[in-house]
C-alpha positions as CSV (number, residue, x, y, z in Angstrom):
1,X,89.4,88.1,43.1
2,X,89.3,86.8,46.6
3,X,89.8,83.3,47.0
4,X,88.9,81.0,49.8
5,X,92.3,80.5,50.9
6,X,92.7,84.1,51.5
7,X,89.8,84.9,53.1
8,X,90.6,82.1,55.3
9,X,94.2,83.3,55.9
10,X,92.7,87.1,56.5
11,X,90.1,85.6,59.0
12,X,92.4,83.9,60.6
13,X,94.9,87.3,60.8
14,X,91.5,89.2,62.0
15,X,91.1,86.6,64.8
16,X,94.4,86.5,66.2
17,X,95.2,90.2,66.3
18,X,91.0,90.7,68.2
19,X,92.8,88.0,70.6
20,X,96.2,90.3,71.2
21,X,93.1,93.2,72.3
22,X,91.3,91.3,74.2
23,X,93.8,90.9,76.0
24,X,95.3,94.0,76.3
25,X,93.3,96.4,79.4
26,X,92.1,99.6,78.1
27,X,92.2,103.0,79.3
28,X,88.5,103.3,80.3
29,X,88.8,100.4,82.7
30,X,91.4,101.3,84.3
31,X,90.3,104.5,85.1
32,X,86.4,102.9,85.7
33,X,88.6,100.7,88.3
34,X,90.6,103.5,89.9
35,X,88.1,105.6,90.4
36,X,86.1,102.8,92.4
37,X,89.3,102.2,94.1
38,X,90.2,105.8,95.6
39,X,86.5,105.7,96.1
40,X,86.3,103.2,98.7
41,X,89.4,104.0,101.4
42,X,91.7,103.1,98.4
43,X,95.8,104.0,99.3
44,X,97.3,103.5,96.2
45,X,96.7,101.9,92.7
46,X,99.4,100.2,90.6
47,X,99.1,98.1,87.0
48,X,101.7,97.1,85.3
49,X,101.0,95.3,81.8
50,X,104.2,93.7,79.5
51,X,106.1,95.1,82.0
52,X,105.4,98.7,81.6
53,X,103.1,100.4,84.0
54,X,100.0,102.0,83.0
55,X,98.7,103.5,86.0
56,X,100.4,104.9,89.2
57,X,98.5,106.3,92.0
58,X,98.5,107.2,95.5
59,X,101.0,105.8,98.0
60,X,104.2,105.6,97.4
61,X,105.7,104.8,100.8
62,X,105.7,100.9,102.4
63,X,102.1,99.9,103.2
64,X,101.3,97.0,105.3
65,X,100.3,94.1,103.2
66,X,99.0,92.3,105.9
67,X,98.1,88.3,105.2
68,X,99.9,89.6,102.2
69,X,103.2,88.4,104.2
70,X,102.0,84.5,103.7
71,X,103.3,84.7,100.4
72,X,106.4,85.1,101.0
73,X,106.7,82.3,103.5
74,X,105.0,80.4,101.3
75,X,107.7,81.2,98.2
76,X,110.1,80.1,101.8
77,X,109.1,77.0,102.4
78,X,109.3,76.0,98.3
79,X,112.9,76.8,98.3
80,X,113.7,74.9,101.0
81,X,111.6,71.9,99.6
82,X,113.3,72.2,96.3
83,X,116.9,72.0,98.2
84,X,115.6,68.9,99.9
85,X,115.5,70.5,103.3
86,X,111.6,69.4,103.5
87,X,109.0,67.5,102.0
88,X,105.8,68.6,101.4
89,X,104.2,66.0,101.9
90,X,106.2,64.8,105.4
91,X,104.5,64.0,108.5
92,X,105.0,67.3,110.7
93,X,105.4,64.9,113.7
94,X,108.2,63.3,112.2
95,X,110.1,66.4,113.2
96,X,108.7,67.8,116.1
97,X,107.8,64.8,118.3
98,X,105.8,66.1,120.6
99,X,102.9,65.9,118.1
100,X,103.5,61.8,118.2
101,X,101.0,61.4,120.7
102,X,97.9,62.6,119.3
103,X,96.2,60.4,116.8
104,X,95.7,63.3,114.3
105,X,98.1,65.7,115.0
106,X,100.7,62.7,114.3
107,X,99.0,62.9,110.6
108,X,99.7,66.3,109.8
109,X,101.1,67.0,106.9
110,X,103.8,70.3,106.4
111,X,101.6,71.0,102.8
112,X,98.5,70.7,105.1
113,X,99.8,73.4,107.4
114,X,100.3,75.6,104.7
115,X,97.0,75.4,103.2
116,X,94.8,76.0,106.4
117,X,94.1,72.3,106.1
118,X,95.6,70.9,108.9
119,X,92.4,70.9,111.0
120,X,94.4,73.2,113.7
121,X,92.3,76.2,115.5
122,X,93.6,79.4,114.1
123,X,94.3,80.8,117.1
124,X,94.0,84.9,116.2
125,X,95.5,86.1,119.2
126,X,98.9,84.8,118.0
127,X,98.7,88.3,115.9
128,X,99.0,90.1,119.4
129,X,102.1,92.0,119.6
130,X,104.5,91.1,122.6
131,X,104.0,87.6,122.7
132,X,106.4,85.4,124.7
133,X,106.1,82.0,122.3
134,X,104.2,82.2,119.5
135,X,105.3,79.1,118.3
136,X,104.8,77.1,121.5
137,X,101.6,78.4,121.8
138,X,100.8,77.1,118.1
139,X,102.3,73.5,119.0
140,X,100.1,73.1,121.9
141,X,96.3,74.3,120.2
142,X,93.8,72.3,119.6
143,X,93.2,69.6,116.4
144,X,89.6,70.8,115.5
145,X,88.6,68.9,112.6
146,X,90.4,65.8,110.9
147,X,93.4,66.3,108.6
148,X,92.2,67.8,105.4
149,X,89.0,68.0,106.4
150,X,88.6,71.4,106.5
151,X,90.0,74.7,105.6
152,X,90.7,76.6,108.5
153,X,92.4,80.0,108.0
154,X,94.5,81.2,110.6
155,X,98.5,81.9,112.1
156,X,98.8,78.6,114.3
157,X,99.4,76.8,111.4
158,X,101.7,78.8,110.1
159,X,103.3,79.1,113.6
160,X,104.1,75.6,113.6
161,X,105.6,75.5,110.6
162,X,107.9,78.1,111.5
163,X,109.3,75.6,114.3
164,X,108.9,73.0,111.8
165,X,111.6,75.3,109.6
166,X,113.4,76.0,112.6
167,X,114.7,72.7,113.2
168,X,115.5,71.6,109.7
169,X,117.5,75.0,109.3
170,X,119.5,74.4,112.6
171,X,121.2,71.6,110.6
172,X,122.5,74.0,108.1
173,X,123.3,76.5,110.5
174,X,120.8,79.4,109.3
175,X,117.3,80.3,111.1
176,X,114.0,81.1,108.8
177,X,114.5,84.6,108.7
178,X,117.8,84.3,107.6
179,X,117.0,81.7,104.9
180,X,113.6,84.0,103.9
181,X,116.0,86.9,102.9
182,X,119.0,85.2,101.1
183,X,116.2,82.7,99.1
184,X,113.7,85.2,98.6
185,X,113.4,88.9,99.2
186,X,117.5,89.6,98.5
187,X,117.1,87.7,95.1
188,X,113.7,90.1,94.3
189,X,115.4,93.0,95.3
190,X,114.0,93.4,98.4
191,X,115.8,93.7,101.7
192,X,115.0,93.1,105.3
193,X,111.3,93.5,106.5
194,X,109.3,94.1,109.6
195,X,109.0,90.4,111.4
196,X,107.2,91.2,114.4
197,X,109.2,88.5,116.3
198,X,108.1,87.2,119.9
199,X,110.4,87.0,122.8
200,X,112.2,84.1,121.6
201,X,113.1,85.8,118.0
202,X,109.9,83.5,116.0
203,X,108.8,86.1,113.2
204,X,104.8,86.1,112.9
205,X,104.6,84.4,109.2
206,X,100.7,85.7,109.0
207,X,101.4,89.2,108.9
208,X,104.2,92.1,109.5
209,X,105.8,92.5,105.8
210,X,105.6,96.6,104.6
211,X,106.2,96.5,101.0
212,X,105.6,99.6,98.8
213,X,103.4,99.3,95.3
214,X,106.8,98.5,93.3
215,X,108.7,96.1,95.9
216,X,105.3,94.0,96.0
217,X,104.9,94.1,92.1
218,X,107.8,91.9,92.5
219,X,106.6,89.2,93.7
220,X,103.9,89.3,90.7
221,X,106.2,89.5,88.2
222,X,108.0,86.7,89.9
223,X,104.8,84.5,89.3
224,X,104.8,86.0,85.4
225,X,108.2,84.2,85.6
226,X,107.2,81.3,86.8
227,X,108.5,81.8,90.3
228,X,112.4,82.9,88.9
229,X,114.6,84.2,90.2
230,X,113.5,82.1,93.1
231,X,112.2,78.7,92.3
232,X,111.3,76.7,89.3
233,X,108.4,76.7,87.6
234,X,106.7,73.4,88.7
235,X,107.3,74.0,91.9
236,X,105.7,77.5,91.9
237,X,102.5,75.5,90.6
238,X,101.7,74.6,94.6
239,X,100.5,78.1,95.3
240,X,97.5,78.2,93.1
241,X,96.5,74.5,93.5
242,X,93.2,74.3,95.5
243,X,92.5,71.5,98.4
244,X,89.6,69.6,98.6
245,X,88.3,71.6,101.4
246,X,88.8,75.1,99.5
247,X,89.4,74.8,95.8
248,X,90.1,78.3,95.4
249,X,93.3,78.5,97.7
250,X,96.4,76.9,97.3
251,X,99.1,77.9,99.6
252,X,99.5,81.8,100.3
253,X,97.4,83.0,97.4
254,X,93.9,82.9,96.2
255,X,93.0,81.8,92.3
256,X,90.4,82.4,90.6
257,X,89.6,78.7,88.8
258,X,86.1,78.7,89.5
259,X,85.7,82.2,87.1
260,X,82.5,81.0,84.6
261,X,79.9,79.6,86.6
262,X,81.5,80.4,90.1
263,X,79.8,82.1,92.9
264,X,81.8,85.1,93.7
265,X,82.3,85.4,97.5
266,X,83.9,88.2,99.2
267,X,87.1,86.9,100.8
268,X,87.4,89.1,103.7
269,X,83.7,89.1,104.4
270,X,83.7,85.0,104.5
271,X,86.7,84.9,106.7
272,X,85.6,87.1,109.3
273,X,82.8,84.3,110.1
274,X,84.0,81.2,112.3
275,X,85.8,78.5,110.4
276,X,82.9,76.3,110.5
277,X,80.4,79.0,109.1
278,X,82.4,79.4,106.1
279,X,81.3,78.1,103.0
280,X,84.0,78.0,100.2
281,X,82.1,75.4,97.6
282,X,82.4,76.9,94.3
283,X,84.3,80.4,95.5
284,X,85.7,82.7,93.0
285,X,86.9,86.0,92.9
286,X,85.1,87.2,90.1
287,X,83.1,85.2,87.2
288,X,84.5,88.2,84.6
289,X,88.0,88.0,85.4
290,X,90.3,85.8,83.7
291,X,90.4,82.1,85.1
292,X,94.0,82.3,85.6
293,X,93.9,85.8,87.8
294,X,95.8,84.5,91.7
295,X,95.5,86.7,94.2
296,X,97.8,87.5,97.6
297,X,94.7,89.3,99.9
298,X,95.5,91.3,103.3
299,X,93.2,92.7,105.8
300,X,92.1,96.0,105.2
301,X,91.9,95.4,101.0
302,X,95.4,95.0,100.2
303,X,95.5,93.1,96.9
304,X,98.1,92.1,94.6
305,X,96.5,89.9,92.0
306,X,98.1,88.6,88.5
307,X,97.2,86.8,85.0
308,X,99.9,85.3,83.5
309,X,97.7,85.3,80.6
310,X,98.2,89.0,80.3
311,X,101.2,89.1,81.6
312,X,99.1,91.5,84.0
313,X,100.6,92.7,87.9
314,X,98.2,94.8,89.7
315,X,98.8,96.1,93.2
316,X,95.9,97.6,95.0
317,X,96.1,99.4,99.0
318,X,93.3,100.1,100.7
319,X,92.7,101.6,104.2
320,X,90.0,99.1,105.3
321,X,86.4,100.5,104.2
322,X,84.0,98.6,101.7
323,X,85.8,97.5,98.7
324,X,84.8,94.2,96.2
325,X,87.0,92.7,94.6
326,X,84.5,91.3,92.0
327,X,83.2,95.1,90.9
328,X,86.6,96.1,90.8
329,X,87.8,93.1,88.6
330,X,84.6,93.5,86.3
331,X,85.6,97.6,85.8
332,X,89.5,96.5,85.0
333,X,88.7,94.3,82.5
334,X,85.6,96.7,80.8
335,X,83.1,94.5,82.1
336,X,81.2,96.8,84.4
337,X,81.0,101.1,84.1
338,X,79.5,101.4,88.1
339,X,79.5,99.5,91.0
C-alpha cells in the first residue's frame, strides 16, 4: 500500500533526479548547435561538461581570440588588487598626475576604466599595429561623457590602465607583462602570448592573445573554480557584475542576468554603432540560456561562454560571417531545432 510519506519521498526522488537532466546538454543539441556553428564561418567547436568533453571540432591550432584578450587583463588587474598593489576603487589620477587637471578625468576610477565606464573615447585606432605610444596616446584622449555615465567600449581605457599598472609594478620591480604571466597564464598552464607591444614595449590589452580551443577552456574552468588557481572566489565576482550604464557587462566578460524577460541584443552588432547609438537597457545574450551563462566575446564570433550551474565550458571560433549567439544558445540547450 502506498502511503503518503512515500509518494512524497518518491516525488521528491522524481524531481531531483528531472533536475540532474535538465541540466545535463543532450546529444541532439549539441549537434543542432554545431551544425549552426560550422554553418556560419564557424573554426572550431569545443564543450566540455563535468569536465569531460563532449564535442570536439574543427581547429585545433591557436586562434585569435580577439577582445577575448580583456579577460585576461582583467583576471591581471584582480591579482594585483588582491596583493594590495591597487584598489579598485582608487582615483586613477592619484597615480598618474597628469590627469589632476581635468575636472573629470581627476574622478576616474581604475574599476571605471575597466568597465568601459570611464566616459573616455575609445579610441580604435590604438588597435593599429606599429604604434609609437599607445599608452600616451590613451592618457591624452578625450573625457566624452561624465564618469559612469556611460558605457563606452573601447582600448583607451584599457590603455591607461596599463600605465596605471606600470607604475605600481615599477615599485616591485616587475612590468605588466611580466606580472600577467607569473599571476595568470603560467598558473593555467599557459605560457607566453602574442602582445602586440608598441615602440615603447606597452602590450595592447584589447586584443593580441592566440589561444587554441583547450588553453582557452582554461580560463572557463577557472571561473567553474571560482577564479582558482588564480584568485579567490569573491574577488572573481567583479567580472560578471554589471554597471549602471550596461548591466550586462562587468569587467572583461559579458553575463547573461537579464535571461527571462531580457531583450536579446547582438553584441557585435550593437558595438559596431557609435558609443552614443548604443542601447544596452535590458541586454541579454539569450532569454533561453541559463541566467548564470558569462561570456568572453571577440571580433569575428570568438566565444567562450560558461554556467557554473552546469559546470558547462564551451569554446566557439568563428571566421567572422553571420553568427547569433541567441540561436546558437537556444539549439545547445534543446530550445530551438533551426535558426
Amino acid at each position: 500500500m502506498v502511503t503518503l510519506r512515500s509518494l512524497l519521498v518518491a516525488l521528491l526522488i522524481l524531481g531531483v533526479c528531472c533536475s540532474v537532466r535538465a541540466g545535463e546538454l543532450n546529444a541532439s543539441g549539441i549537434q543542432a548547435a554545431a551544425a549552426y556553428s560550422a554553418a556560419r564561418s564557424g573554426a572550431g567547436l569545443l564543450v566540455i561538461q563535468h569536465g569531460k568533453t563532449l564535442f570536439s571540432s574543427g581547429e585545433r591550432s591557436a586562434h585569435k581570440i580577439y577582445s577575448g584578450t580583456k579577460g585576461f587583463w582583467i583576471l591581471t588587474a584582480l591579482a594585483a588588487a588582491q596583493e594590495g598593489i591597487i584598489d579598485l576603487d582608487a582615483r586613477v589620477a592619484d597615480t598618474i598626475p597628469e590627469w589632476q587637471a581635468d575636472p573629470r578625468k581627476a574622478r576616474v576610477t581604475v574599476r571605471q576604466l575597466l568597465s568601459f565606464t570611464s566616459g573616455l573615447e575609445p579610441l580604435f585606432g590604438l588597435h593599429d599595429n606599429g604604434f609609437a605610444d599607445r599608452n600616451g596616446a590613451a592618457l591624452r584622449a578625450s573625457m566624452v561623457a561624465e564618469p559612469g555615465a556611460r558605457f563606452i567600449y573601447g582600448p583607451a581605457a584599457l590603455q591607461v590602465f596599463d600605465e596605471y599598472l606600470k607604475r605600481k609594478l615599477a615599485a616591485h620591480g616587475t612590468t605588466p607583462t611580466k606580472y600577467l604571466e607569473k599571476k595568470v597564464l603560467h598558473p593555467l598552464g599557459l605560457g607566453s602570448q602574442r602582445y602586440l607591444a608598441d615602440g615603447q614595449g606597452n602590450p595592447l590589452l584589447a586584443s593580441g592573445i592566440m589561444l587554441t580551443a583547450e588553453q582557452w577552456a582554461k580560463e572557463g574552468q577557472l571561473i567553474l573554480n571560482g577564479g582558482r588557481p588564480v584568485i579567490a572566489a569573491g574577488s572573481l565576482a567583479n567580472c560578471f557584475r554589471g554597471s549602471g550604464a550596461n548591466r550586462c557587462f562587468g569587467m572583461g566578460f559579458w553575463n547573461n542576468v537579464n535571461a527571462g524577460g531580457g531583450r536579446e541584443v547582438d553584441v557585435e552588432n550593437m558595438l559596431n554603432r557609435k558609443w552614443n547609438e548604443q542601447d544596452w537597457s535590458g541586454a541579454c545574450l539569450c532569454r533561453d540560456a541559463p541566467s548564470d551563462l558569462v561570456a568572453a566575446i571577440g571580433s569575428g564570433n570568438q566565444r567562450l561562454y560558461v554556467v557554473p550551474s552546469m559546470e558547462l565550458v564551451v569554446v566557439r571560433f568563428g571566421n567572422f560571417g553571420q553568427f547569433s549567439d541567441a540561436t546558437f544558445l537556444r539549439m545547445l540547450f534543446g530550445r530551438s531545432s533551426g535558426g
